[in-house]
Every structure is written in C-alpha cells, then in structure tokens.
N, C-alpha and C positions, 0 to 999 in steps of 0.2 A: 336166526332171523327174528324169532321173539321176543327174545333175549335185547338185541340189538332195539326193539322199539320201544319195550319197556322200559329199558334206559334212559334213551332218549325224552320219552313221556316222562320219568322221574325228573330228568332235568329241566323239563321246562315247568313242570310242578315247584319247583324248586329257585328256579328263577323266580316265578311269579308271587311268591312266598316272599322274597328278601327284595323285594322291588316292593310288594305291602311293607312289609317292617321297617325297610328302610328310613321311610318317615312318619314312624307311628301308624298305630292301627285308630279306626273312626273313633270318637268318640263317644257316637249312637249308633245302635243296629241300624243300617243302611235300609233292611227291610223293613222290622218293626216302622221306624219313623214314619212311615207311607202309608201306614193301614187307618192312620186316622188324619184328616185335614187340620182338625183342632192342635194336634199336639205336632204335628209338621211344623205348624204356624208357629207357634210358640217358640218352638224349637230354630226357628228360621230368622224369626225376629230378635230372640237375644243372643246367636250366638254366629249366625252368619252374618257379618260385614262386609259388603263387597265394595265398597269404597276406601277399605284400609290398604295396606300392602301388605302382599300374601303369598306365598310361591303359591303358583297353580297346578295344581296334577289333573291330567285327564284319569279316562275308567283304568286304565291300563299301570296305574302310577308312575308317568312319564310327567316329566317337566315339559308346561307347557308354557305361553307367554301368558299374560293377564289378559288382554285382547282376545286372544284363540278360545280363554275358558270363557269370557262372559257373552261370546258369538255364540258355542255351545248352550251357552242356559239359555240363552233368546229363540231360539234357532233349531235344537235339538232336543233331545231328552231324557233330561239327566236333574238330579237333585244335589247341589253342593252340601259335602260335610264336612267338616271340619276335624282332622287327625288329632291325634295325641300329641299334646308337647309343650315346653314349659309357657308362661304365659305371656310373653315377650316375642315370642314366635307361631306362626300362622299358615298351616299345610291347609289349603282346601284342595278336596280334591272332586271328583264327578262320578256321581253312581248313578245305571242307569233304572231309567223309572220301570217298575215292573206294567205287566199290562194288564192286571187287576187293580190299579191304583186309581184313586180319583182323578176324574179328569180334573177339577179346579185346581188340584195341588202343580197338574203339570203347565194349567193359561197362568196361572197366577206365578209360578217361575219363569216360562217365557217373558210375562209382561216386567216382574223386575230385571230378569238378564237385559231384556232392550231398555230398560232406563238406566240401567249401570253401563252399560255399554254405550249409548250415549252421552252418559255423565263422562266417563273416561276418556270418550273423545273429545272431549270438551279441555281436559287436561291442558295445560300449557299454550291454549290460544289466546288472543288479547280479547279482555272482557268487554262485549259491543260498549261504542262512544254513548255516554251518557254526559245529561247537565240535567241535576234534579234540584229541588226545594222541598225542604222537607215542613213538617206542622209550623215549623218554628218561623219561616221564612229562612233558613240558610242556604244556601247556593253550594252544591255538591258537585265536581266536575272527574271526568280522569285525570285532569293538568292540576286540580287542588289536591288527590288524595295520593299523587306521586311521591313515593319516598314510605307510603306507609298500607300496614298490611291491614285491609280491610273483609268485614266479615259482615256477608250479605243475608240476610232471611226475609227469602219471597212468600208471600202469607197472603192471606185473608179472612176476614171478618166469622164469617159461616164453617172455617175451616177448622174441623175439633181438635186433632191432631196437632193443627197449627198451635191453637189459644194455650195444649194443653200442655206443652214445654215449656210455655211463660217462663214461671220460676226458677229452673233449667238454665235457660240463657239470659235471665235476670241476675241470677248467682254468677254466671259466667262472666257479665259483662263487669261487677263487682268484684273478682278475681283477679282480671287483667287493670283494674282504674289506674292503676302505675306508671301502666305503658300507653306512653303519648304517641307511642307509633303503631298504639292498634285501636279503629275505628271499628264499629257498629253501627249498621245502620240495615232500615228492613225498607222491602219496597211492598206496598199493600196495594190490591186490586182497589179500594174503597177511596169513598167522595173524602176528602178533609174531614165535614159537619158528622160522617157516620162514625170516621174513626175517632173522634174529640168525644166523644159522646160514649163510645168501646170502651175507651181507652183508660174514661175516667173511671170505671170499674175494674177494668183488667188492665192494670200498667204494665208496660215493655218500657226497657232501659232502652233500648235504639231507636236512635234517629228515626223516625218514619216519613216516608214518602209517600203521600195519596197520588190514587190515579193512575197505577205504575201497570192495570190489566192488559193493555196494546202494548207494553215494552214486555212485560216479560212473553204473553204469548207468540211475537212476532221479533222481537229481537232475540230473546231466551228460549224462545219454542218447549217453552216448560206447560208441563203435562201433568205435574206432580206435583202435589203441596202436604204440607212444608218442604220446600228445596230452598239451601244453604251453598253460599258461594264463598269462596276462600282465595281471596284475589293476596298476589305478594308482593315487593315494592316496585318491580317496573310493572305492574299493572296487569300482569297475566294472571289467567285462570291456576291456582293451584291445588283446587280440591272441587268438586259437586258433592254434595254431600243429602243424604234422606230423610235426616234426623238428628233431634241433638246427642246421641251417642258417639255416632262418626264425626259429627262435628270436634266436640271436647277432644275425640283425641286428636286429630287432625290438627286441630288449633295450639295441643302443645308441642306436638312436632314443628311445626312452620313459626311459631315464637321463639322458636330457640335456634331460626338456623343466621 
C-alpha cells in the first residue's frame, strides 16, 4: 500500500516537474522578486508586457487564454513572470503572491491587470466616431483617415511619463516618414494657447488635437496616461498600448501586415 502511494506521489512530482520545464523555467526567482517593491517594479516595468502576444500559463503551467491570465492579475493573486526562452517568444506565466509580500506590490498588479484587461477588450472594436481639428486647423474624421493605419497618443501637458517619451515617438514618427499610410496624431486634454506655448519648448512630430479631456474620459473611459491607440485600415481598434515600448513593437507588427 506504501509502496503504491509513493509511486504515485513520484508521479505526480514528476509531472509537475516536465509541465515547469516544458516551457522553460522563470527567468527571476518567483520568490526573491517580492521581497522588495523597488526591484519587483523594475523588474515589471522592463520585462513584463502585457499588451504584446504571449502564451499565458496559469500557477499550475497550464495554457490558458490571455483573457483568463489578465482576469487573474486584476482579480486574484498572482505575480506574472516571464520563462526562459529565445527572444522572439514570450511564456508568462502566474505565481502566486506569498502572504508576507507587500501589500503595494499586490493593488499595484491588480490595478494594471484591470487596465490590460480593459485595454484587450478594447481589441478589435471600432474606435468611437470622431471629427477633430487639430493646432493646424486640419479636419480629421474616421471617413478621411479610412484606408490608413493610424497611431493615436492620448497625453497631457502635466503628464511626466507622457512629456518624457517625446524623443521616443519623435524618432518613431521619423522612421515611418515613408509611409503615407501611417498617420500620427495625439489627442491632448489642454486649451490650444497652453499647448502652442508647451509645445514651442517640447516639440512632438503629431498632429495634436486640443481639448480632447471629455472624449477621451467619456468616449475612451481612459484612466491612464500615456495610453496609445493602434487603429488598422478599416478603422478598428488594433493595439491599447502603455507605453512607447509596447507601442514600437506593436507598430512594426501592424506595418507590415
């Protein structure tokens, strides 16, 4: 009868073993990572993406949907890590948070699971009816920017985060100048006279829109700034995005399909 359990207990040791290996083991100690907010952070910011495309594993290393994993980091309580593997490919999977960990480390991953989670459901809907004017006087519609893949950054003036990718998506928009089928353009919460006046010290390559605070908090229901929109030629939502990291790559996937 002993005999019989210990077997069994080795097998499923053993499963659980080649279900980890399977697709690489973490990249950082699951534990260590938690013992400090600072290096969590760090660690969260340059190396988890959750707006890229990723097979998702739950604790168990079970394939799970992207949906199901980014309900769990809003919702539950877990720390995504990222497996071993070459750099072209993307395992995250879910560990769970110990109960000696900072509490911050665990509001601060609910509050981004629910913004990825919302960003994702945002995926593939049509991006609400707009008709903007931007500094210039140009007239911006969905019926004029039909046929071509535009790249949205919702910002504001007082936003650090926002101001401080300038260069970033100034390089970027200077990358694609080529391509006459891809637009830039930023919607700003600020009056015209605040942005003219920003702007002449901090220039952005896009198109800017003043005025844009009631569209995006009521039509956008945006929460977050800098958020990046990646709309495709019939006009749907193709990316939410958090930052210009996710952005660049996003953008050279979607320019080349």
């Amino acid at each position: 009868m002993h005999k019989f359990i210990y077997i069994n207990t080795f097998l499923l040791i053993l499963n659980f073993c080649s279900a980890q290996n399977k697709f690489g083991n973490p990249e950082v100690d699951p534990i260590q990572i938690q013992k400090s907010y600072t290096e969590w952070s760090v660690y969260q910011n340059k190396k988890i993406m959750l707006s890229r495309d990723f097979t998702a594993l739950d604790s168990s290393s079970k394939e799970i949907s992207k949906e199901a994993f980014l309900d769990q980091l809003a919702n539950g309580n877990f720390i995504p890590i990222r497996l071993k593997s070459d750099n072209s490919t993307y395992y995250y999977k879910l560990f769970k948070i110990l109960p000696k960990t900072d509490t911050s480390i665990k509001a601060t991953i609910n509050q981004i699971g629910f913004d990825s989670y919302k960003n994702y459901k945002m995926e593939g809907t049509v991006f609400p009816k707009f008709s903007f004017k931007d500094l210039n006087g140009n007239l911006v519609t969905n019926e004029s920017m039909k046929g071509k893949i535009i790249v949205i950054k919702c910002w504001y003036i007082h936003c650090t985060p926002c101001i401080k990718e300038f260069p970033q998506v100034n390089k970027l928009v200077e990358e694609y100048k080529d391509r006459k089928d891809i637009v830039f353009m930023s919607l700003a919460e600020d009056s015209p006279e605040q942005l003219k006046t920003f702007l002449a010290r901090k220039p952005l390559s896009y198109s800017v829109i003043p005025d844009m605070k009631e569209y995006m908090n009521e039509s956008l229901q945006l929460n977050s700034f800098p958020t990046h929109f990646i709309l495709n030629k019939e006009g749907l939502i193709s990316k939410v995005l958090p930052n210009f990291e996710s952005l660049e790559v996003a953008l050279a996937k979607e320019s080349k399909l």
